[in-house]
C-alpha positions, 0 to 999 in steps of 0.5 A: 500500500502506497503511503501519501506525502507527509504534509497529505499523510498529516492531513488524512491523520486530522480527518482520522482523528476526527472519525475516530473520535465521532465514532468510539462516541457513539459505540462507547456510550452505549456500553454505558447506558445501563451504568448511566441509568443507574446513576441518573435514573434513567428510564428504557426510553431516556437511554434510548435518546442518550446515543439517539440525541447525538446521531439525531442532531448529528445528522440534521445539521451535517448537510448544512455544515457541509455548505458551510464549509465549501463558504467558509473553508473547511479548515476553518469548519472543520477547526472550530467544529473540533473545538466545540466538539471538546467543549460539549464533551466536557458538558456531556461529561458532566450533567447533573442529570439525564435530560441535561444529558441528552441536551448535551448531546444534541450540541455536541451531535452539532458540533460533530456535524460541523466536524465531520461533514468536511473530511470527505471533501478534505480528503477527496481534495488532498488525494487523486488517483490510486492515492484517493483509493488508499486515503479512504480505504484507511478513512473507511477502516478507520470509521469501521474499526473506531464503532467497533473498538468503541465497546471494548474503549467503553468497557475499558473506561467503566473497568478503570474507573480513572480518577473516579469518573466512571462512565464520565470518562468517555466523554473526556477522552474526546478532549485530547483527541480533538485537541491533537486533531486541531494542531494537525488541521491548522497546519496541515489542511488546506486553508482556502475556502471555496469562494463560492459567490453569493449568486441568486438566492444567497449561499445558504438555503434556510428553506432546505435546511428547515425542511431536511430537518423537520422530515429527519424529526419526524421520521425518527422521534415518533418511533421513540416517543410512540407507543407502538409502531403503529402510532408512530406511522403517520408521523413517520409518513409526513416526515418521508413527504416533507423529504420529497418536498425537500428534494423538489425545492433543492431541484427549483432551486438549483434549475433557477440557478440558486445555490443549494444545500445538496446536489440531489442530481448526485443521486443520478449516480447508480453507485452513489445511490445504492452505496448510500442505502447499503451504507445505511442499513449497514450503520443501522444493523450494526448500532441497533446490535450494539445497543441490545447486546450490551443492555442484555448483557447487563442489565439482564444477565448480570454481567459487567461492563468488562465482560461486554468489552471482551466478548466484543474483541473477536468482533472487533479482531475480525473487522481489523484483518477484513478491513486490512484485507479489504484494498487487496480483496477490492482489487480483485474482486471489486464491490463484490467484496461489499455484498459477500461482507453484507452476507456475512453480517446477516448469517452471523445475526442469524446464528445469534439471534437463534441460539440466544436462549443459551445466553441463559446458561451458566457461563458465557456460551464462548462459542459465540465468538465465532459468528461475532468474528464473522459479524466483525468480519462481515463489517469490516469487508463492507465499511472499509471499501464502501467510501472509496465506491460510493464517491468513485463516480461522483463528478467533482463538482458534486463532492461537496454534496457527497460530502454532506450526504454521505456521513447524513445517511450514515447517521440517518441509519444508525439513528433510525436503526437506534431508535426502532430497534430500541423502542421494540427492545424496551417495548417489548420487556415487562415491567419487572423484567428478569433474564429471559425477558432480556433473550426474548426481546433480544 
């Protein structure tokens, strides 16, 4: 593998660091939530909203935040985004209760946007050619391997206790990160902005964001706050149709020659497209797991949060080798690498998911760690390779969009995957739940 120049090399280690840092965020916390729902009173739905706030919020305000950085330089976003990243982070860190919590972190999930929304567009500017294949090749494993490791980062963190900050230090470990990823994007990152003209209708379209925002709401708040899928269909159905009014003012705007939130002509591209929704389904499944098996691990068999770390380290083992496999494998065999790893993610729930009534036996059943090596395995191939493919085909004056949209989709999944999985997980557990409650709902 062709390493880039130093001064590049130093500039995909910022956009790393930020990926890296957003990611273990979200995987990390949800170890946590049993622990948070002890020391916060916390109710099943309120931990829902701790990972769903932030992913929510995250993915409202990315495509905005990429607009911003294409007027303001996404140096200057991506700096300043870092910074109040640290910042809420230390808020998140210490609420005094769940609802400020959850406050937290829907600022902090704005401040994450703004950081994230410009390290497509960075890389995709400081790389060309085989080089751009390589850049995210890493920027996708890192991505990948980030979420993963996330669990065993939280478990880790709850085990040690630093300092006696408990589950708090998993907001804290954000500070030193984002202040290394700051250093390297002041120096290294290019500085210019995109000098994009005020034109027609302005630089920024508050109409489309108001209108991206309220269909994101409506299609992921209903199914938390709903009794029952049910209920939450009609909201959901007004959320999907303020989407497609959405894309039909975005396409007036831009056929009067205004500037737009998004290019939704990059849609037009097949690989773009379907890359988008495997990538959301990929991040949904893979969050919604997340959540399960950590609250029935232990909230309902018992266990301790060290223990969820170490059960998720063959998962994390077999997405390290798939993704360090992935360059070569894409070589030859192209994005049938993605569909072969997507199989084996759904035959690795499958197996799980049938034999959970053994969770219940004495000891943990450490068979299970095949299908999780393969599950890790399965994600891995799919993450890893799956940035490069999507914005392979995407004209260069649509980047900045791909920019936005990519990690919005990625968020949109995981936050709907959060959400329905969640709400049918705690809907599903009585009111004084014992173990079995916990693998049935599972």
């Amino acid at each position: 593998m062709t390493l880039p120049r130093r001064g590049s090399w130093l500039t995909l280690g910022a956009c790393l660091l930020a990926v890296t840092m957003q990611m273990i965020d979200v995987t990390a916390v949800t170890v946590a939530l049993p622990t948070i729902a002890r020391d916060l009173d916390a109710s099943g739905t309120q931990q829902v909203w701790i990972p769903t706030a932030y992913l929510l919020a995250f993915a409202c305000a990315l495509l905005t935040m990429a607009r911003a950085g294409e007027v303001f330089g996404r140096r200057t976003v991506f700096v300043t985004g870092t910074a109040l990243f640290a910042v809420t982070s230390v808020l998140c860190a210490y609420a005094p209760t769940v609802e400020l919590l959850v406050l937290a972190r829907v600022l902090q999930g704005l401040a994450g946007a703004a950081m994230s929304a410009q390290t497509v567009a960075i890389v995709t500017a400081a790389y060309s050619g085989t080089r751009r294949t390589t850049a995210f090749a890493l920027y996708g494993g890192t991505a990948g391997l980030a979420g993963l490791a996330g669990p065993s980062i939280g478990a880790a963190l709850l085990h040690l206790d630093i300092l006696g900050t408990g589950w708090r230090a998993m907001f804290l470990i954000n500070v030193p990160i984002a202040a290394a990823a700051i250093v390297l994007g002041r120096r290294f990152v290019a500085s210019g902005t995109e000098q994009v003209p005020a034109g027609h209708g302005g630089r920024f379209d508050p109409v489309g964001a108001v209108l991206w925002s309220i269909g994101a709401l409506l299609i992921v708040c209903p199914v938390l706050i709903s009794s029952s899928v049910d209920a939450a269909l009609p909201a959901v159905a007004l959320g999907l149709t303020t989407l497609a009014g959405f894309a039909m003012w975005e396409r007036r705007r831009r056929a009067a020659g205004a500037h737009v939130m998004v290019n939704i002509g990059v849609f037009g591209e097949r690989g773009f497209s379907v890359g988008c929704a495997v990538s959301a389904l990929v991040y949904g499944t893979f969050t919604g797991f997340v959540l399960t098996m950590s609250v029935t691990l232990q909230s309902g068999l018992g266990e301790s949060a060290s223990t969820v770390g170490v059960i998720t380290v063959p998962f994390a083992l077999g997405a390290v080798l798939a993704s360090v496999a992935a360059p070569i494998s894409f070589h030859h065999w192209d994005s049938r690498v993605v569909a072969a790893g997507a199989a084996a993610m759904g035959l690795a729930l499958l197996v799980l998911g049938v034999t959970t009534e053994y969770l219940d036996r004495a000891g943990f059943p450490w068979w299970a760690v095949v299908p999780l090596g393969v599950l890790g395995a399965g994600l891995g191939s799919v993450i890893a390779p799956l940035q490069s493919t999507i914005v392979a085909g995407v004209a260069p004056h649509a980047i900045g969009s791909a920019s936005g949209i990519l990690p919005t989709v990625q968020q949109v999944g995981s936050a709907v995957g959060t959400a329905v999985t969640g709400a049918l997980y705690f809907g599903l557990l009585p009111a004084e739940p014992v173990a079995a409650d916990y693998l049935a709902s599972q």
